[in-house]
C-alpha positions as CSV (number, residue, x, y, z in Angstrom):
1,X,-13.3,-17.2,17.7
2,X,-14.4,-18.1,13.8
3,X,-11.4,-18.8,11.6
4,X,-10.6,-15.9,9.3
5,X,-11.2,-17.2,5.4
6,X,-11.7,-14.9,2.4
7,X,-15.1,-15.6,0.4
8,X,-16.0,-18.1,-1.9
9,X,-19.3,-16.9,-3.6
10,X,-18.9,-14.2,-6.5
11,X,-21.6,-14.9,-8.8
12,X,-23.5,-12.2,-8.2
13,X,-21.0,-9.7,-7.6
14,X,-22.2,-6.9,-10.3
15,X,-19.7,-6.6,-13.3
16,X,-17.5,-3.6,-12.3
17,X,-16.9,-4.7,-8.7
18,X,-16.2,-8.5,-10.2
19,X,-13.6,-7.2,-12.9
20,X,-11.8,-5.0,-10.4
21,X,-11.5,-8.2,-7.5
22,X,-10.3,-10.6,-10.4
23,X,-7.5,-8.2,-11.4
24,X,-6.7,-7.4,-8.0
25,X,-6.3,-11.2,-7.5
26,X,-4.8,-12.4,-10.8
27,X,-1.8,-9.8,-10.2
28,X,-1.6,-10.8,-6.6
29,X,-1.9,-15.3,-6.7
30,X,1.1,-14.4,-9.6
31,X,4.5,-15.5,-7.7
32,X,2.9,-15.2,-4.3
33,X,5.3,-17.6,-2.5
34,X,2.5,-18.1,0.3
35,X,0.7,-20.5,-2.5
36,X,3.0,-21.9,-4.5
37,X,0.3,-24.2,-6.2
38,X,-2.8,-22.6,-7.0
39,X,-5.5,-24.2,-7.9
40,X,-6.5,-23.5,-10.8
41,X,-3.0,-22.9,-12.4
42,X,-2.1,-19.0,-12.6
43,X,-1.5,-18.9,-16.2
44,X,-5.3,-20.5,-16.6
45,X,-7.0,-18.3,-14.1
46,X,-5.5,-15.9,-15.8
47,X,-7.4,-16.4,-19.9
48,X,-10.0,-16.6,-17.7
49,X,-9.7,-13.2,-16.0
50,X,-8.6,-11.7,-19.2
51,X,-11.3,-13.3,-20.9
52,X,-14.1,-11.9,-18.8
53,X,-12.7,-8.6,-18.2
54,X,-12.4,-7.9,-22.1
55,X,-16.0,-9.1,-23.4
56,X,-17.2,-7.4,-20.2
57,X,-15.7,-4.1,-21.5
58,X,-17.2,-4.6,-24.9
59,X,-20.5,-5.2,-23.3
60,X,-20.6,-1.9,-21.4
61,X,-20.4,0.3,-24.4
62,X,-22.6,-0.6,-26.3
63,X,-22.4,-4.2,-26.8
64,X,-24.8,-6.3,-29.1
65,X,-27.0,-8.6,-27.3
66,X,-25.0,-11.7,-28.5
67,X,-21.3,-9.8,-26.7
68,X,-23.6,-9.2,-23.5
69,X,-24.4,-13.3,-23.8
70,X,-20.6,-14.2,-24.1
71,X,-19.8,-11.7,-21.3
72,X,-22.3,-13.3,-19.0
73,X,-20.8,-17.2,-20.2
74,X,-17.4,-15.5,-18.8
75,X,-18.4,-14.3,-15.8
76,X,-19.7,-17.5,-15.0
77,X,-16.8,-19.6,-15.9
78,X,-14.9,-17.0,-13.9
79,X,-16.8,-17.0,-10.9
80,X,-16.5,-20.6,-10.7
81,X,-12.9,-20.6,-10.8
82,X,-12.3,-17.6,-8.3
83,X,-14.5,-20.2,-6.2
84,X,-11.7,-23.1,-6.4
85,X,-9.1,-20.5,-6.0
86,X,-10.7,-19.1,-2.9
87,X,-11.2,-22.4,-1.4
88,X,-7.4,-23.4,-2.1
89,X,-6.2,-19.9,-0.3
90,X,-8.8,-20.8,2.3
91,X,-7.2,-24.3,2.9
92,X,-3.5,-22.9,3.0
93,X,-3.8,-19.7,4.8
94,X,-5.8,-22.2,7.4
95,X,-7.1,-18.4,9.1
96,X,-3.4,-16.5,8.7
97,X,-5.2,-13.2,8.3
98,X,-1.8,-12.2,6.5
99,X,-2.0,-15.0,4.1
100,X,-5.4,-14.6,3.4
101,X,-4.8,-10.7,2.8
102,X,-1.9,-11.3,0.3
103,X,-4.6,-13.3,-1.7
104,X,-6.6,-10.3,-3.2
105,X,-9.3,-12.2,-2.6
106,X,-12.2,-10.3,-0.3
107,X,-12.0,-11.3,3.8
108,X,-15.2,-12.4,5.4
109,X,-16.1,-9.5,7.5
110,X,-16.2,-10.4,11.6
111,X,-19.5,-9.9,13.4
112,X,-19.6,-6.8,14.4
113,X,-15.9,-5.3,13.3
114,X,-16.1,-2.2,11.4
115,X,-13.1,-2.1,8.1
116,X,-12.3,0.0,5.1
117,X,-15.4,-0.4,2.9
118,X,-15.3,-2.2,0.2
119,X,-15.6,-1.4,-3.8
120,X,-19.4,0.5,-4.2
121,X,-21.0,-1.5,-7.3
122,X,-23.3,-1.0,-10.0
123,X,-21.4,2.4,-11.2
124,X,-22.8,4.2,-14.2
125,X,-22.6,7.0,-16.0
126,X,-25.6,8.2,-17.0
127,X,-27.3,11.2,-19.8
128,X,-28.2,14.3,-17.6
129,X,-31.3,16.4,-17.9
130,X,-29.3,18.6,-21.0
131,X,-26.8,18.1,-23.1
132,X,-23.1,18.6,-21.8
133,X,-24.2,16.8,-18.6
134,X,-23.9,13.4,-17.4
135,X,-24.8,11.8,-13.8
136,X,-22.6,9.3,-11.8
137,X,-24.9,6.5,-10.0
138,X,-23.5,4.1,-7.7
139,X,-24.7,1.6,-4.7
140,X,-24.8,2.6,-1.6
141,X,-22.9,0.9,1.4
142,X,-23.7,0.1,5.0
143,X,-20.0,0.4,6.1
144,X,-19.4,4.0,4.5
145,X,-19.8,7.5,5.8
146,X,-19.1,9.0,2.3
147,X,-17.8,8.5,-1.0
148,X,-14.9,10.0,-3.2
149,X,-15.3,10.1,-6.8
150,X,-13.2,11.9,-9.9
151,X,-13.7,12.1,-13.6
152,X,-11.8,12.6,-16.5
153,X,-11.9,12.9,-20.9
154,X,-8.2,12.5,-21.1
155,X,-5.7,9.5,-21.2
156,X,-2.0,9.3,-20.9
157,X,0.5,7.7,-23.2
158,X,-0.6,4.4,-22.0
159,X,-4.0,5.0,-22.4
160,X,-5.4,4.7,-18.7
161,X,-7.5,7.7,-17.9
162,X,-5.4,11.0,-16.1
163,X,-8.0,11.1,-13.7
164,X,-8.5,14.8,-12.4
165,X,-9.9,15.9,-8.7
166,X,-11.0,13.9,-6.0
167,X,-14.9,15.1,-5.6
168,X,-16.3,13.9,-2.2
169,X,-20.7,13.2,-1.9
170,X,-22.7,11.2,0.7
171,X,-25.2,10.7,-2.0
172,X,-24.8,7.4,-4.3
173,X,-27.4,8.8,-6.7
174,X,-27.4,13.1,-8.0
175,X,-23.8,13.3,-8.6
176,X,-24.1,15.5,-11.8
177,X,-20.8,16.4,-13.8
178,X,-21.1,19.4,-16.3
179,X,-19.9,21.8,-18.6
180,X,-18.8,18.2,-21.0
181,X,-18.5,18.9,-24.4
182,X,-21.0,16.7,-26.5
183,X,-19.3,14.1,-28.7
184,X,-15.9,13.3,-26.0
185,X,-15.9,10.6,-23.8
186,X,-15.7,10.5,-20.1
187,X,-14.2,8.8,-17.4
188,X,-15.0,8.3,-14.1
189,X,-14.0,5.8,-10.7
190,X,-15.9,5.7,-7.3
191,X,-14.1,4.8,-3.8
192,X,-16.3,4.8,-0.6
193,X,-14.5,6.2,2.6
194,X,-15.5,5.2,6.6
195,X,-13.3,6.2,9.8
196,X,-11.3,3.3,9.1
197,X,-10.0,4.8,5.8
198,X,-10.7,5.0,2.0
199,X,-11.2,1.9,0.2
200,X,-10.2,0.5,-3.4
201,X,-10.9,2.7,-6.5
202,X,-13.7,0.8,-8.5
203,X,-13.0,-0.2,-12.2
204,X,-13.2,3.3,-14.4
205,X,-17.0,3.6,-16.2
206,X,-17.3,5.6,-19.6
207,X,-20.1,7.0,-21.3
208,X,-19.5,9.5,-24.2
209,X,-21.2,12.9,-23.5
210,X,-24.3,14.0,-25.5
């Protein structure tokens, strides 16, 4: 039976999926007693993350050619440490399924074991065919029967979107949101679902409405 690990590779995850996965993992290699060590130091990984997940925000509205150069010099940097930190969960956990799991770091699927799907990528937001409109395009996965997805123009105090409605599709592509009013901004998350359960909500995408 192959050892459980959790991967190693995340250079070419696409930039929403990759800033969700380092968050998840920055918040759970902080005080995680199973590594008491990591490699690279948690308060480094963490500029890092924090680093990468800021210029790759300013890069996804809008950002200047030179901001999209300096995100893609951060994801690198990032991927490279998520590599060393990956390997260093890989060599504790030595295939504890739990351990690996409390990482936050993506498991190597089995052979032929169905799980949760993971986080759909490349999500956009993009102009519709008239103003007020917008449509929601995402990749498709192998491991999902359908996908959940919500939007939102409003915030809370704290400034993270007050997401409305779940909306549920089998289509990755002619999700169309209307009635927007030309001028706000708009929110919007993607989760893909499977019999095993829902997965984890993607990073939110904006685009402000035409």
């Amino acid at each position: 039976m192959r050892k459980a690990t959790v991967y190693l590779a995340y250079e070419k995850w696409d930039d929403y999926s990759l800033s969700t996965l380092a968050g998840r993992t920055l918040a759970a290699m902080t005080d995680n007693e199973n590594f008491p060590d990591p490699r690279p130091a948690v308060d480094a990984y963490a500029l890092l993350v924090n680093d990468y997940r800021e210029k790759h925000e300013v890069a996804s509205n809008g950002g200047s050619r030179l901001e999209r150069e300096a995100k893609d010099n951060a994801k690198k940097a990032l991927a490279l440490a998520m590599k060393e930190m990956a390997f260093y969960v890989n060599m504790l956990a030595d295939g504890n399924r739990e351990m690996l799991a409390s990482s936050g770091f993506e498991l190597v699927s089995g052979p032929t074991a169905r799980k949760i799907p993971g986080i759909p990528r490349d999500i956009r937001l993009l102009d519709g065919n008239v103003s007020g409109e917008m449509r929601l395009v995402f990749g498709s996965l192998r491991t999902a029967w359908e996908y959940e997805y919500s939007y939102t123009t409003l915030l809370d105090g704290d400034g993270t979107p007050d997401w409305g409605e779940i909306i549920r599709t089998t289509n990755s592509r002619l999700n169309y949101i209307n009635g927007l009013t030309p001028g706000e901004r708009v929110y919007a998350r993607v989760r893909a679902r499977n019999n095993k359960g829902a997965g984890d909500w993607s990073e939110p995408v904006s685009l402000i409405t035409r």
